[in-house]
Residue frames as qw, qx, qy, qz and C-alpha x, y, z in Angstrom:
[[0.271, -0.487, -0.687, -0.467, 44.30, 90.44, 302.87],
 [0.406, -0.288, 0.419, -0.759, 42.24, 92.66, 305.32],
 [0.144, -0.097, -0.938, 0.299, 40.24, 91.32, 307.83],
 [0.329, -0.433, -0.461, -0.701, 36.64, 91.19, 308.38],
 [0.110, -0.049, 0.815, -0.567, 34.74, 91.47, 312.01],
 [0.399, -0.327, -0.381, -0.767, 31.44, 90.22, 312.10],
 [0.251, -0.124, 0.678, -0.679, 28.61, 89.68, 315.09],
 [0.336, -0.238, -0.871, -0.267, 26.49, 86.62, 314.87],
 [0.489, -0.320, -0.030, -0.811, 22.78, 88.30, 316.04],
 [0.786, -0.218, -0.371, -0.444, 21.31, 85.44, 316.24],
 [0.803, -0.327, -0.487, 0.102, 23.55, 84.29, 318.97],
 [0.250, 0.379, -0.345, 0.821, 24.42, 87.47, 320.94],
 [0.335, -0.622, -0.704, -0.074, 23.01, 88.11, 323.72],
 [0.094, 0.788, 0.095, 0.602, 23.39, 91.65, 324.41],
 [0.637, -0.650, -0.232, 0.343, 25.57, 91.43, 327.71],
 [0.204, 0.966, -0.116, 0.113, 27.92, 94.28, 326.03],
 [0.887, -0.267, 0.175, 0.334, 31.02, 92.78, 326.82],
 [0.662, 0.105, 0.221, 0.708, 32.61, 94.01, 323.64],
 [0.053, 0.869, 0.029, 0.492, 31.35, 97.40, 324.00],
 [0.329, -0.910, 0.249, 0.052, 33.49, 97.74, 327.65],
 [0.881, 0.073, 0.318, 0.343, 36.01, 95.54, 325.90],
 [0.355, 0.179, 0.520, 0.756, 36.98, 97.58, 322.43],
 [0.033, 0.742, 0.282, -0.608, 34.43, 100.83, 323.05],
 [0.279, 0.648, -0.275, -0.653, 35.83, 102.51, 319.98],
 [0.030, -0.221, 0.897, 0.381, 34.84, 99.29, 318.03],
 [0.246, -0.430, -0.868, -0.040, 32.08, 97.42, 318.89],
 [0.290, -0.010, 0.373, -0.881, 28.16, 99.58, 319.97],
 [0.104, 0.371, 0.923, 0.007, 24.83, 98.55, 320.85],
 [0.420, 0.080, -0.218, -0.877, 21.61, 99.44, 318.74],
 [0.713, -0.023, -0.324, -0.622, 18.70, 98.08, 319.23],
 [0.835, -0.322, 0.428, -0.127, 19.76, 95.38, 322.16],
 [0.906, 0.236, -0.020, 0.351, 22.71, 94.00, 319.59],
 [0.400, -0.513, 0.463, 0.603, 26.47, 94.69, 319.08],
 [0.665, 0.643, 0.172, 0.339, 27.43, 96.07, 315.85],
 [0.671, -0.090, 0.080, 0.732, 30.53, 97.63, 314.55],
 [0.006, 0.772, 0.108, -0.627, 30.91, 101.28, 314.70],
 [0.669, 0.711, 0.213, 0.037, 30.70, 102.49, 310.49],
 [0.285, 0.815, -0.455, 0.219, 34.20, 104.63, 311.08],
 [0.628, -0.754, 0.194, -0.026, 35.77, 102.25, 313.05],
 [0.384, 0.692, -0.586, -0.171, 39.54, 101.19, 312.79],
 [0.940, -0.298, -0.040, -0.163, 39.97, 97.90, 312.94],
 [0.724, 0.336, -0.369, 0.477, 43.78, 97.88, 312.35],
 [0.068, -0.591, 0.403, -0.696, 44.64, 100.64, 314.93],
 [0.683, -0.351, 0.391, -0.507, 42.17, 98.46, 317.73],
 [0.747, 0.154, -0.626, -0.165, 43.20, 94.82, 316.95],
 [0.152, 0.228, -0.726, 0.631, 44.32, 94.26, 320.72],
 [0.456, 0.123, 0.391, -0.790, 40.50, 95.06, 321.96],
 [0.642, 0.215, -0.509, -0.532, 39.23, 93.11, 319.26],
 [0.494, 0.091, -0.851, 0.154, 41.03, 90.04, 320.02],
 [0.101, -0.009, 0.745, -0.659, 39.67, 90.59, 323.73],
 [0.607, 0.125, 0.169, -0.767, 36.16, 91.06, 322.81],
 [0.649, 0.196, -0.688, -0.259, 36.56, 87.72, 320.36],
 [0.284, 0.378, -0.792, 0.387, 37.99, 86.20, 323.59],
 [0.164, -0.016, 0.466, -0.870, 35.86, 87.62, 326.34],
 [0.542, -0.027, -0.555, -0.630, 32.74, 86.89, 323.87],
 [0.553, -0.107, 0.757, -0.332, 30.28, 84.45, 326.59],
 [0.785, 0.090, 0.612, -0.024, 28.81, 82.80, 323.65],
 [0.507, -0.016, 0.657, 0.557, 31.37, 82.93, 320.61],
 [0.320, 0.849, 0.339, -0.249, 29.19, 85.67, 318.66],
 [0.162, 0.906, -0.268, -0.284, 32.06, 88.06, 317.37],
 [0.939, 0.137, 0.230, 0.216, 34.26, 86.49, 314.64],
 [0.111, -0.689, 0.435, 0.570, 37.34, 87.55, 312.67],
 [0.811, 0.384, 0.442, 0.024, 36.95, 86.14, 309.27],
 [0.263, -0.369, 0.382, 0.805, 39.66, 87.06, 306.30]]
């Protein structure tokens, strides 16, 4: 089953972590994090997992 990433808004606070984290994953619009429309998430799972990690308040999930 793929995986899904998603970024809880309502509790991001737009320090960009996962954009210097996972760059070719994760950009900010509009003072949030959102996932890039072409991105791969298989090829970048390594940067993911960091940004999930790295995350200061638990925003970015992995969800199946």
């Amino acid at each position: 089953m793929k995986k899904k990433i998603i970024v809880d808004r309502n509790k991001y606070l737009g320090c960009g972590m996962c954009v210097s984290l996972c760059p070719e994953v994760f950009e900010i619009k509009d003072g949030k994090s959102h996932i890039k429309e072409k991105a791969n998430l298989e090829k970048y799972q390594d940067c993911i997992k960091q940004a999930i990690k790295n995350c200061p308040v638990a925003a970015i999930q992995e969800i199946e």
